[in-house]
VEXNUBA-435268 format. One record per residue (C-alpha): residue number from 1; residue in one letter; x, y negated, z. Coordinates in Angstrom, 2 decimals, decimal comma, padded with zeros to 5 digits. Layout:
REM residues N
NODE   nr  rest        u        v        w
NODE  NUM     A        X        Y        Z
...
This chain:
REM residues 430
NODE   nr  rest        u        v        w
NODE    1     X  -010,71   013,30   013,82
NODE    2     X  -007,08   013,61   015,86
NODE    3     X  -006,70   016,70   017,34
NODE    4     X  -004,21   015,09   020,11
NODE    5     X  -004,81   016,71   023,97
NODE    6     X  -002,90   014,46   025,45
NODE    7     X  -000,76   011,15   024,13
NODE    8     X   002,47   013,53   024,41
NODE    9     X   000,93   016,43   022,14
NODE   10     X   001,53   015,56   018,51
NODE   11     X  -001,32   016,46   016,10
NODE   12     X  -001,08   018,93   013,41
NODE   13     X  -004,68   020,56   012,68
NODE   14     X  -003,83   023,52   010,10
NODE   15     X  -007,24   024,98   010,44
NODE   16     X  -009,19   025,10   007,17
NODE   17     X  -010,45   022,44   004,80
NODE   18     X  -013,32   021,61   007,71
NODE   19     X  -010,61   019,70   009,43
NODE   20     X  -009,13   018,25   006,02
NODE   21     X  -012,58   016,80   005,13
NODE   22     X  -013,48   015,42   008,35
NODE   23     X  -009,95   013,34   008,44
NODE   24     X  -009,87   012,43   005,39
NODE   25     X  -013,88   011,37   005,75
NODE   26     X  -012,39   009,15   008,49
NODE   27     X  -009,90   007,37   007,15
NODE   28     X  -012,39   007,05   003,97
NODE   29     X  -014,45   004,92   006,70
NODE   30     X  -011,75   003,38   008,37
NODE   31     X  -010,27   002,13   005,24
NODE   32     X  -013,30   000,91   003,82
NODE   33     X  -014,36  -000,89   007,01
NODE   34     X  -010,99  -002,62   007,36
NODE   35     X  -010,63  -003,00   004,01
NODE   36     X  -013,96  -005,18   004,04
NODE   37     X  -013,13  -007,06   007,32
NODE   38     X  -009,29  -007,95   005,33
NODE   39     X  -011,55  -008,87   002,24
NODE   40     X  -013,44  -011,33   004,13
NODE   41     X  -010,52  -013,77   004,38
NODE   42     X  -010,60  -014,60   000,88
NODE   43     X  -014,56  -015,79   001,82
NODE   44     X  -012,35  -018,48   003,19
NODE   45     X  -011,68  -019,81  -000,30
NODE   46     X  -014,58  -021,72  -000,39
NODE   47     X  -013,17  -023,52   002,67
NODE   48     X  -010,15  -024,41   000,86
NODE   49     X  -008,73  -025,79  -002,53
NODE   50     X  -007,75  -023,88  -005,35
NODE   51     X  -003,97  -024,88  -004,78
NODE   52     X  -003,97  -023,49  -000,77
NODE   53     X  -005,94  -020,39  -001,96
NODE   54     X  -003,69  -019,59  -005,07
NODE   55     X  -000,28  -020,12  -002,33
NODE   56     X  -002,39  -017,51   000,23
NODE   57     X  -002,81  -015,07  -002,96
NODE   58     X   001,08  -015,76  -003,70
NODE   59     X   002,32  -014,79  -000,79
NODE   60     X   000,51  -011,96   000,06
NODE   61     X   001,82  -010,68  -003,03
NODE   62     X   005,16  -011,47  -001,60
NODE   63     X   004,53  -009,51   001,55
NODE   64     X   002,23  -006,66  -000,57
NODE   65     X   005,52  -006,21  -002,55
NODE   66     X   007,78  -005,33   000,30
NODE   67     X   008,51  -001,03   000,05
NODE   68     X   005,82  -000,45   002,45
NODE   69     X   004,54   002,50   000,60
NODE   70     X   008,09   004,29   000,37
NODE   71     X   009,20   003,82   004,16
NODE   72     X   005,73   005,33   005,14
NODE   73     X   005,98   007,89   003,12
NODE   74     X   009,82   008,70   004,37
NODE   75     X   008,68   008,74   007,79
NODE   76     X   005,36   011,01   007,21
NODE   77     X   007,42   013,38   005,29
NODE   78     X   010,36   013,43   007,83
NODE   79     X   007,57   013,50   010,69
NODE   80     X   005,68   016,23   008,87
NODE   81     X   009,02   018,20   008,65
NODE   82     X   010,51   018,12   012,04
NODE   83     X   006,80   018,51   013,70
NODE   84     X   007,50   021,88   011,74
NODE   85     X   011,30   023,01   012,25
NODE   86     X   011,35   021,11   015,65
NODE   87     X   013,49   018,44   014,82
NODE   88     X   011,44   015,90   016,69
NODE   89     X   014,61   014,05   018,37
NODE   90     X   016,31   013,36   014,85
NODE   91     X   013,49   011,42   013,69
NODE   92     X   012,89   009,38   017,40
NODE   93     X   016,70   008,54   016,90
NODE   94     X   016,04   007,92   012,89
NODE   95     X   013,67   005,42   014,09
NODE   96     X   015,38   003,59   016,39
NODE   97     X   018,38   003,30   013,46
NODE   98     X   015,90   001,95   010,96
NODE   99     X   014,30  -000,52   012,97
NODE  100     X   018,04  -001,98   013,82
NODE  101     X   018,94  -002,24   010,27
NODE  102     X   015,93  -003,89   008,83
NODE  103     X   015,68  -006,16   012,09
NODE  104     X   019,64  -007,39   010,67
NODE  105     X   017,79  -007,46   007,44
NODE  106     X   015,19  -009,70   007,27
NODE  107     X   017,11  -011,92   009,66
NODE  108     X   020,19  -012,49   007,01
NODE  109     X   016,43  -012,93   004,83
NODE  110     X   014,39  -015,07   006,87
NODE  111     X   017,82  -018,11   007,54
NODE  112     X   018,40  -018,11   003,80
NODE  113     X   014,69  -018,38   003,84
NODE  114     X   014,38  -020,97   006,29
NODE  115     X   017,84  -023,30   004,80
NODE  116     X   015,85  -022,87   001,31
NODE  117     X   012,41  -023,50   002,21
NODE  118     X   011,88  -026,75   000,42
NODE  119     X   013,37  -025,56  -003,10
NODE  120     X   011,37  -021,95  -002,10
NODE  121     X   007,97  -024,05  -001,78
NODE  122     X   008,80  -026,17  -005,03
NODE  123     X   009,54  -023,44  -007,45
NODE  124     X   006,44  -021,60  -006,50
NODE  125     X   004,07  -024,83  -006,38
NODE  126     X   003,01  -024,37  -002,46
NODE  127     X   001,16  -027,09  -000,70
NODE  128     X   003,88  -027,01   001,93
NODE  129     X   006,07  -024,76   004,09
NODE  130     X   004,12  -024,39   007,00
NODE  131     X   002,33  -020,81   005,31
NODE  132     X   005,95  -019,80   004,14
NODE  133     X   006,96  -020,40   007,30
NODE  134     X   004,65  -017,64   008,78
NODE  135     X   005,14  -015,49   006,31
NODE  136     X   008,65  -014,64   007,70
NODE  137     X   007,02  -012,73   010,95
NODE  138     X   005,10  -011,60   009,01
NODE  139     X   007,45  -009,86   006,82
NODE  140     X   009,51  -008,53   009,56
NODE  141     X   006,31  -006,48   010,97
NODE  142     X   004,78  -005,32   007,63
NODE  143     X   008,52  -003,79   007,46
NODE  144     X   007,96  -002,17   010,91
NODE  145     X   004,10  -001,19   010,09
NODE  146     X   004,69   001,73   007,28
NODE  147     X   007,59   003,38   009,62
NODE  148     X   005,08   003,85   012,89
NODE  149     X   002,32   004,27   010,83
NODE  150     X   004,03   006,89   008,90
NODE  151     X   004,84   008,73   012,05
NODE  152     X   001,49   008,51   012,77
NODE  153     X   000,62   010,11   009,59
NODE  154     X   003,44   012,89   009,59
NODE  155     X   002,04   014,02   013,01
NODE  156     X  -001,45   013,85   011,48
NODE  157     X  -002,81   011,34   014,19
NODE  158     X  -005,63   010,11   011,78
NODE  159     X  -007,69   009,41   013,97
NODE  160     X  -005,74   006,29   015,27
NODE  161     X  -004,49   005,60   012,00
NODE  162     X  -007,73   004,55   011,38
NODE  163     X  -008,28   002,40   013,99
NODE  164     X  -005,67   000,47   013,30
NODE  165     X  -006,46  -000,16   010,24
NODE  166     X  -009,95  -001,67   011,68
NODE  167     X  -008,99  -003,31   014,50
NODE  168     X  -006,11  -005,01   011,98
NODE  169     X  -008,70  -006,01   009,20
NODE  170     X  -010,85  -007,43   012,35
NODE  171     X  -007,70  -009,55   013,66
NODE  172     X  -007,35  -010,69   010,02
NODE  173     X  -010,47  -012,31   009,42
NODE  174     X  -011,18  -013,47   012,70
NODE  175     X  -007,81  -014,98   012,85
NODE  176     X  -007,75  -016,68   009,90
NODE  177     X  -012,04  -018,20   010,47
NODE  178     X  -010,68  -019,86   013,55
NODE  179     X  -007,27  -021,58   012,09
NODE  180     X  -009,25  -022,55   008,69
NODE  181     X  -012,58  -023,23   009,87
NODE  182     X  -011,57  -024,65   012,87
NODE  183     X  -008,25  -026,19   012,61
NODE  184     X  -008,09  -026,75   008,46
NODE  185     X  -005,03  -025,52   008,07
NODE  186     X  -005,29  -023,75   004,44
NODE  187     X  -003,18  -021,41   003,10
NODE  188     X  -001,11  -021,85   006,58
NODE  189     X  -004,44  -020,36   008,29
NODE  190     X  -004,67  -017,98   006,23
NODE  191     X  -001,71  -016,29   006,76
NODE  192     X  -001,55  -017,13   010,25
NODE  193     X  -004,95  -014,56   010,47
NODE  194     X  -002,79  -012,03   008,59
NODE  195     X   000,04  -011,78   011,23
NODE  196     X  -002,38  -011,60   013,73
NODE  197     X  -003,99  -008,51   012,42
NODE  198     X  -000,67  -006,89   011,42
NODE  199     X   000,45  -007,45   014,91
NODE  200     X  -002,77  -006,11   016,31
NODE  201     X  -002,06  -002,87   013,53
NODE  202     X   001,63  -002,61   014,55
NODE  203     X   001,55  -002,75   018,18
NODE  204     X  -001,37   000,51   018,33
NODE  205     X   001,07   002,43   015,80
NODE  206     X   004,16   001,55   018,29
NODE  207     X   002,01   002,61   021,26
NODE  208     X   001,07   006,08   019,75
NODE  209     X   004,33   006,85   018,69
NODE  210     X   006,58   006,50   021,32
NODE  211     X   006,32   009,88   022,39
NODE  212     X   009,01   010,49   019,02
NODE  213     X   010,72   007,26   018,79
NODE  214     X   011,25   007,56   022,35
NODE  215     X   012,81   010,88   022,66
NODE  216     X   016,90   011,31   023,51
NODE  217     X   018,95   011,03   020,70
NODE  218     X   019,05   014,08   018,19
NODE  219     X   022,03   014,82   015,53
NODE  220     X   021,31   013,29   012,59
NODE  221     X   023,03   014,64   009,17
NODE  222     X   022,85   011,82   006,94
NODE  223     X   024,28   013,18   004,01
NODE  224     X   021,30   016,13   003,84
NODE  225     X   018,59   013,49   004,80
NODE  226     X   019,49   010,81   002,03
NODE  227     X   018,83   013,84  -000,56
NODE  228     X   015,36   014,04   000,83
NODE  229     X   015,20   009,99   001,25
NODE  230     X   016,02   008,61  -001,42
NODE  231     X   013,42   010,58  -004,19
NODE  232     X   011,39   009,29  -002,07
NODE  233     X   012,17   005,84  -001,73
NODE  234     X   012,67   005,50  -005,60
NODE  235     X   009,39   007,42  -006,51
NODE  236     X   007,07   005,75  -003,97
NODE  237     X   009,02   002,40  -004,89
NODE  238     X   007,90   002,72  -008,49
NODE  239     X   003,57   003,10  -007,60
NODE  240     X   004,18   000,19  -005,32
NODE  241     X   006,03  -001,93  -007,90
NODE  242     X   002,65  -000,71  -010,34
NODE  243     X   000,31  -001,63  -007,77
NODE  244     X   001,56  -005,07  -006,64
NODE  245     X   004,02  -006,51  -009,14
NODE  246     X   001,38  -008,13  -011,46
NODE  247     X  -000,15  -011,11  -009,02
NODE  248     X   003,50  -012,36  -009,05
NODE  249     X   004,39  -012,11  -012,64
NODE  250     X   000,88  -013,85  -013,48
NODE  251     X   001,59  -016,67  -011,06
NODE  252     X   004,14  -017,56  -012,79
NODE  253     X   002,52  -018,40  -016,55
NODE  254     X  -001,09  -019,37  -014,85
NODE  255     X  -002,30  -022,62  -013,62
NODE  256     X  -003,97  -022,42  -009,97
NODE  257     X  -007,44  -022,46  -010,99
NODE  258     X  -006,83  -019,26  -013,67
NODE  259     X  -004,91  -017,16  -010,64
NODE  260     X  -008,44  -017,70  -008,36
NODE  261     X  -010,68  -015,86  -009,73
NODE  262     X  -007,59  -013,40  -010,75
NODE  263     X  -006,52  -013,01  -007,14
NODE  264     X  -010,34  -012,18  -006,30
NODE  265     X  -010,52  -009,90  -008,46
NODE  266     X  -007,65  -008,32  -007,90
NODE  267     X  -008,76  -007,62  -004,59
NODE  268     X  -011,79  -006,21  -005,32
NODE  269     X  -010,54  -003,84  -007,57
NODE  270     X  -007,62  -002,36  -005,12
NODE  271     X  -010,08  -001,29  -003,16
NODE  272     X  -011,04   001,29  -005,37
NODE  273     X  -007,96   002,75  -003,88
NODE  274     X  -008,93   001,69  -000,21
NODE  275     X  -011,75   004,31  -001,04
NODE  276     X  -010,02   007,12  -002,42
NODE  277     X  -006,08   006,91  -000,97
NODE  278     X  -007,22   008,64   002,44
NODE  279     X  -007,41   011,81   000,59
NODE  280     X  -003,78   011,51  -000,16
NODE  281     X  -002,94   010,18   003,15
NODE  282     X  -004,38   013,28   004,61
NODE  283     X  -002,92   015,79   001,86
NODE  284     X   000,71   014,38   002,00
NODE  285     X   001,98   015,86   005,23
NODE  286     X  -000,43   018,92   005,39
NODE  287     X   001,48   019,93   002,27
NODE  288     X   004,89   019,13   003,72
NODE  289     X   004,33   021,23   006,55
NODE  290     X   003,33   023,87   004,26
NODE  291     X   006,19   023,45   002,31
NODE  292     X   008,40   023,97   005,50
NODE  293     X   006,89   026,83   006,25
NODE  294     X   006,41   028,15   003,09
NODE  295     X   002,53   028,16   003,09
NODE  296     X  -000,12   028,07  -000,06
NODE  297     X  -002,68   025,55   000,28
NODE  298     X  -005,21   024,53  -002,59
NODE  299     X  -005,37   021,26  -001,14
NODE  300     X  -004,13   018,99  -004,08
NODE  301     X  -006,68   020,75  -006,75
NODE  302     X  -009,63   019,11  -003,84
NODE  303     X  -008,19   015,97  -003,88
NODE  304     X  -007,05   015,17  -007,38
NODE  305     X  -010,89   016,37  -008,60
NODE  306     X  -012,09   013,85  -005,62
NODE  307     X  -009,97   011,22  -007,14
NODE  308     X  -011,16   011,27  -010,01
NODE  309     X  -015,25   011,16  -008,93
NODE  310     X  -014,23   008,86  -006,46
NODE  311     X  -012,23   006,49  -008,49
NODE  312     X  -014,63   006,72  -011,81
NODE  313     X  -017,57   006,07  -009,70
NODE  314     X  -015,70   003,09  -007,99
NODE  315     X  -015,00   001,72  -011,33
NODE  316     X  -018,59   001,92  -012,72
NODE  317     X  -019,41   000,39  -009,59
NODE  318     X  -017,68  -001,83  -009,32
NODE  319     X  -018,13  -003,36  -012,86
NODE  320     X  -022,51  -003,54  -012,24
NODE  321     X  -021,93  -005,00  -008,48
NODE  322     X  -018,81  -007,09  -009,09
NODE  323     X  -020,17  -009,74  -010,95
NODE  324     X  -022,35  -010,31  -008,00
NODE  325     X  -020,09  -010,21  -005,26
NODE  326     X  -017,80  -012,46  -007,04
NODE  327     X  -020,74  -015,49  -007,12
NODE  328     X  -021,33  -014,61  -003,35
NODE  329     X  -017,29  -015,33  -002,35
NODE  330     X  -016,35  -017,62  -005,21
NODE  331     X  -016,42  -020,88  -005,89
NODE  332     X  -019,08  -021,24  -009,22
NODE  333     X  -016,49  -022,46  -011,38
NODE  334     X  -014,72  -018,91  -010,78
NODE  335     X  -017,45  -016,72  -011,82
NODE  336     X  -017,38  -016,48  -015,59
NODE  337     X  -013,99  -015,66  -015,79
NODE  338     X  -013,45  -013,22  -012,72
NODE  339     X  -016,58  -011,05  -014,19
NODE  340     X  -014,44  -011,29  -018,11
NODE  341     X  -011,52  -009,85  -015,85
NODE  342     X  -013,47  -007,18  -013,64
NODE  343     X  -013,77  -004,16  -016,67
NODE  344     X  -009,85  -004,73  -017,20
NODE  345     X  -008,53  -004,79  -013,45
NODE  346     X  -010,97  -001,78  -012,30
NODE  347     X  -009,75  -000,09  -015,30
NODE  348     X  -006,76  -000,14  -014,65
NODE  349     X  -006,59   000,72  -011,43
NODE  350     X  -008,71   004,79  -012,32
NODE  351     X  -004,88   005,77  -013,92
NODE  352     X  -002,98   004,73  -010,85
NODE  353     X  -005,31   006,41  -008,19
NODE  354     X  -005,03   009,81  -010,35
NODE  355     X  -001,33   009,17  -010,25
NODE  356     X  -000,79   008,65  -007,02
NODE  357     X  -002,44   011,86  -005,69
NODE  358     X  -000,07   013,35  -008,28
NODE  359     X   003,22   011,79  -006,81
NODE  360     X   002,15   012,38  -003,37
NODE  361     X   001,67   016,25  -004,53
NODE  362     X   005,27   016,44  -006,60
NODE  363     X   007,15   014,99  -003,83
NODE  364     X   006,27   016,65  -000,46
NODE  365     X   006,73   019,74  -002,22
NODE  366     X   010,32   018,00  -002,93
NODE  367     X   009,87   018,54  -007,13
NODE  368     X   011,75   015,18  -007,60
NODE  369     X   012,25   015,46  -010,97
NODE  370     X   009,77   013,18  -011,99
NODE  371     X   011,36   010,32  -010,12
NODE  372     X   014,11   009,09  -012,52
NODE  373     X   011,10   009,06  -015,35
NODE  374     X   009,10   007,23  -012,91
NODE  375     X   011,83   004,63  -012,16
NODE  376     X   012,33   004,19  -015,92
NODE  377     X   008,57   003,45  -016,54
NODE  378     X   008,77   000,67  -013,41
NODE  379     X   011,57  -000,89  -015,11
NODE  380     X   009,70  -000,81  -018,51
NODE  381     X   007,26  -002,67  -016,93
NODE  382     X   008,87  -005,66  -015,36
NODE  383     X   011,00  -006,23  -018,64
NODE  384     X   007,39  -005,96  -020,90
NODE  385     X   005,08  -007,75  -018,88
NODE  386     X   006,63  -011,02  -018,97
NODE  387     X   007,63  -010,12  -023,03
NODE  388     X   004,07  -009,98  -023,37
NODE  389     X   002,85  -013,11  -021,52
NODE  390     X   005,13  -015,55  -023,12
NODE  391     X   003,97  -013,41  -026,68
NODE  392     X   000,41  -014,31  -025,87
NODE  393     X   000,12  -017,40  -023,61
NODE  394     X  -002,84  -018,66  -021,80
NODE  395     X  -004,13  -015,07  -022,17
NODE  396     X  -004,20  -013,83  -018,14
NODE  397     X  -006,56  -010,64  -019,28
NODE  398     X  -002,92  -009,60  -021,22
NODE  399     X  -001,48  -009,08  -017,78
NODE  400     X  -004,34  -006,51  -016,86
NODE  401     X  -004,06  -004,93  -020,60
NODE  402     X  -000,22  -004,43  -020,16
NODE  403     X  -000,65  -002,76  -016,59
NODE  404     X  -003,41  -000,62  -017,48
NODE  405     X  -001,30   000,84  -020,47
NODE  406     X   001,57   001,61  -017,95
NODE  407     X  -000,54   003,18  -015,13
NODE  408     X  -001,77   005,65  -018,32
NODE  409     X   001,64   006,16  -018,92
NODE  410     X   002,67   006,78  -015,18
NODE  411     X  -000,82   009,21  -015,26
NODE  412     X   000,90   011,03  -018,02
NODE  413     X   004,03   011,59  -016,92
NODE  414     X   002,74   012,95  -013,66
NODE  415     X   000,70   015,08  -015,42
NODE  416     X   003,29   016,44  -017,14
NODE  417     X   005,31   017,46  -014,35
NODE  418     X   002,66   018,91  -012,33
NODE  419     X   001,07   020,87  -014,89
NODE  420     X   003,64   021,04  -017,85
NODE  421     X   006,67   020,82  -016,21
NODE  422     X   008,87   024,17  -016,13
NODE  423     X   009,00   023,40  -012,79
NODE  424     X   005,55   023,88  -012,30
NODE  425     X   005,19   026,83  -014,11
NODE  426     X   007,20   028,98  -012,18
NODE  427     X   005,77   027,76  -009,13
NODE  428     X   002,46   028,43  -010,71
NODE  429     X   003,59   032,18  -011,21
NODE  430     X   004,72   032,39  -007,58
């Protein structure tokens, strides 16, 4: 799993595809296990009303659509890069800079927050402020979690990326048992479990870091970095806003009892990603590195055709076994329309995966000229859905429909520029 000798020794294993498969086997596991431990807070919706469940499922959207994907994927690639030229000090002092600024951030974010709550919990029909409340903290780590962990991931540290990705699931749902079970407290409990597993997460990521974000300041050139940044930022920005947007859009035009079974579904078919994103996890800064260095590696053609079995065997999968585990978390009343939904979300979601191994593949060999077509799509998106949803009320499936069309489209355009692209070609004839 990591390769690390000793806690000041980053890891980069370059050895053959023995090492990819065995890291990428073990995030596979981690992701899944902590993916299952996270799921098992929504078991807790049986323990509470449709109104505290659908406020949970609201703002976890809320933190789920922070840029969590793009600032890990920043820091991996920037990790990735100076683990290779030996620019180790510029990142330790880009940390340190990044942390200050989004600290300022969310705390400009979390007064407005806190002098607004009321109006905040009335316009999006919470049962109080006490889980909006938490959600602040909350925010402020999961905007702290993708930097570490991306350094963790640049360096190639899988193994303890994994473990924090257990260990946080496990403070999740353990967490939130004891403040619903025990103490009632709803939606409030709910979240309350989720900051305790992100701070479990964070503080391991912090702790195997700080041999980088630690180091003596290095010079940092700005104006070079921002032209490796920002692609980033924009094109990682754009999956995130594909893979997260839609729970908030459909809260808006569905009653509580519709978003349920929506928001349990919608969690059960994400983790067809929790099963096949590892492989892009690992690929990411292996071919960064090789980029640096000017390496081949066949690594992408292994993990776009393991997508694809992965992510169409997820799907069928998931659409025998779903309707089952959906009666075993879900209040009955839930059932028959969370199984109508299942085909539609898991669809959805094969496009996206393929996609994503595709960006991750484009960008860390810094091709970035698929991000302005990517940013376009993301904007289509946000100015259709809600087009469509007031041109069909009462119909939730149209949400899934509308998103499923887009990921196809961001699938294509991917496509295009890894394989049809002029780009490609005469990297092809390299």
């Amino acid at each position: 799993m990591s390769t690390n000798k000793t806690d000041s020794v980053p890891t980069v294993d370059h050895k053959p595809h023995a090492a990819f498969f065995r890291q990428s086997g073990w995030l596979m596991i981690a992701a899944i296990v902590g993916g299952l431990l996270t799921y098992g807070v929504h078991f807790l919706s049986k323990s509470v009303d449709e109104k505290e469940y659908a406020a949970f499922g609201l703002l976890l959207m809320v933190v789920a659509c922070l840029p969590t994907m793009p600032l890990q994927m920043i820091f991996a690639q920037q990790t990735a890069k100076a683990l290779a030229t030996g620019r180790e000090r510029q990142v330790g002092k880009m940390i340190r800079q990044v942390c200050t600024g989004l600290f300022l951030l969310w705390l400009v974010g979390a007064v407005l927050v806190f002098i607004f709550q009321k109006q905040i919990a009335a316009g999006w029909h919470l049962p109080g402020v006490g889980g909006l409340l938490i959600t602040l903290p909350l925010i402020l780590l999961s905007l702290l979690t993708p930097m570490f962990n991306g350094v963790l991931q640049g360096r190639q540290d899988f193994f303890w990326m994994g473990w924090a990705s257990i260990l946080g699931g496990f403070g999740r749902v353990a967490g939130a048992a004891l403040l619903v079970l025990a103490l009632s407290l709803g939606a409030m409990g709910m979240m309350g479990g989720t900051l305790m597993g992100v701070t479990a997460a964070v503080i391991i990521m912090i702790w195997r870091s700080r041999d980088i974000w630690s180091l003596p300041d290095g010079d940092t050139d700005w104006k070079n970095l921002s032209g490796q940044i920002v692609p980033l930022l924009f094109g990682f920005g754009a999956c995130q806003i594909m893979f997260t947007s839609d729970t908030m859009f459909a809260k808006a035009y569905f009653s509580d009892d519709q978003m349920a079974p929506y928001i349990a579904v919608g969690t059960l078919s994400r983790a067809l990603l929790w099963l096949v994103l590892p492989l892009a996890s690992v690929m990411f800064p292996k071919l960064v590195h090789a980029s640096a260095k000017a390496e081949k590696t066949n690594l992408f053609a292994i993990v776009v055709l393991g997508t694809a079995i992965l992510a169409a065997g997820g799907a069928l999968g998931l659409w025998l076994v779903g309707p089952l585990l959906v009666k075993f978390m879900s209040k009955a009343a839930y059932v028959a329309e969370a199984v109508k939904l299942i085909p539609w979300y898991a669809g959805a979601m094969i496009p996206l995966a393929l996609a994503n191994v595709m960006v991750n593949d484009l960008l860390a060999r810094e091709r970035y000229g698929v991000v302005p077509w990517m940013v376009l799509l993301a904007v289509a998106y946000i100015i259709t859905l809600p087009l469509m949803l007031n041109h069909y009320p009462g119909k939730i499936e149209v949400v899934l429909q509308t998103l499923g069309a887009f990921n196809l489209l961001l699938f294509t355009i991917c496509a295009f520029f890894t394989w049809g692209g002029k780009a490609a070609k005469v990297e092809n004839r390299k």
